[in-house]
GUDOMI-481898 format. One record per residue (C-alpha): residue number from 1; x, y, z; chain; residue in one letter. Coordinates in nm, 3 decimals. Each point is the difference from the previous one (the first is absolute). Example, Ala and Ser with C-alpha at 12.3 -4.5 7.8 and 13.67 -1.06 7.14 Angstrom:
# GUDOMI-481898
+-----+---------+---------+---------+-------+-----+
:   n :    east :   north :      up : chain : res :
+-----+---------+---------+---------+-------+-----+
:   1 :   1.230 :  -0.450 :   0.780 :     A :   A :
:   2 :   0.137 :   0.344 :  -0.066 :     A :   S :
+-----+---------+---------+---------+-------+-----+
# end
This chain:
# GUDOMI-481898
+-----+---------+---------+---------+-------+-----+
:   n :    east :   north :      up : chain : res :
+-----+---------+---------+---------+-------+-----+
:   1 :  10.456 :  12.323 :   8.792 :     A :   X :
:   2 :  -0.255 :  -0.058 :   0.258 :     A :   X :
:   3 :  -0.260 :  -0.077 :  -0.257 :     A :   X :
:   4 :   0.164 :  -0.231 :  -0.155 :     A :   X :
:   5 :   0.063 :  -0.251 :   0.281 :     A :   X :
:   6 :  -0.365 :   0.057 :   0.082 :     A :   X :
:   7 :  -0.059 :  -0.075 :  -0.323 :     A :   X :
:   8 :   0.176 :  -0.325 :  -0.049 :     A :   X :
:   9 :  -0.088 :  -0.074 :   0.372 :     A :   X :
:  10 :  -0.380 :  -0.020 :  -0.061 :     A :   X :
:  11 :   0.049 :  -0.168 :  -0.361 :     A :   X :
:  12 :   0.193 :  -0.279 :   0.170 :     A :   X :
:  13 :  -0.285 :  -0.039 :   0.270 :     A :   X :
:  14 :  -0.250 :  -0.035 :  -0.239 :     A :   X :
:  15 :   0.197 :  -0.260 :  -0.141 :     A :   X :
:  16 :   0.071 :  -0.188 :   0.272 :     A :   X :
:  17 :  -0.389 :   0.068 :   0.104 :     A :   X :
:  18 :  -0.082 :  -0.192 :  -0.327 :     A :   X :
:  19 :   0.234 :  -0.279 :   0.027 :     A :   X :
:  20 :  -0.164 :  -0.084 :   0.323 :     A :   X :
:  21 :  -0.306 :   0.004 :  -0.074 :     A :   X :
:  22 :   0.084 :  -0.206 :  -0.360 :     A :   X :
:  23 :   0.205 :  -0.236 :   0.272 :     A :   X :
:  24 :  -0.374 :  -0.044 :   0.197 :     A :   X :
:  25 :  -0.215 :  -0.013 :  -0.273 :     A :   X :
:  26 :   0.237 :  -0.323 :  -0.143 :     A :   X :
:  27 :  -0.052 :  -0.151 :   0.386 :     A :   X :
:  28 :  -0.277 :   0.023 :   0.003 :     A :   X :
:  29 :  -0.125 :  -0.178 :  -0.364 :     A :   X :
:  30 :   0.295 :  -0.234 :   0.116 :     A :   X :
:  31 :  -0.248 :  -0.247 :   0.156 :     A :   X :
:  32 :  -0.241 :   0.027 :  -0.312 :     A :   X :
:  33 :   0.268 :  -0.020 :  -0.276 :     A :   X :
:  34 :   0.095 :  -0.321 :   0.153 :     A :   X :
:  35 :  -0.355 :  -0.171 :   0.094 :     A :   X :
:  36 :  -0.032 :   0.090 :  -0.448 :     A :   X :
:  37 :   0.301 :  -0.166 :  -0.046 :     A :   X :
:  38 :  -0.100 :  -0.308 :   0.173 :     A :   X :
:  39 :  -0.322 :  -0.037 :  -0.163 :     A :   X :
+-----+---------+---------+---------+-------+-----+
# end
């Protein structure tokens, strides 16, 4: 029982750890996507 909250606790974390870092990575080329699009 324990193990599987653990389980589906850390899975969700790392999930949520990659979201945010996706979420930063796309703020981050925000300013370059849209100096490409302008040129």
């Amino acid at each position: 029982m324990y193990w599987e909250k653990s389980k589906v606790t850390a899975k969700s974390l790392q999930q949520a750890a990659f979201v945010e870092r996706n979420d930063q990575n796309s703020r981050s080329n925000a300013p370059h996507i849209a100096s490409a699009m302008q040129a």
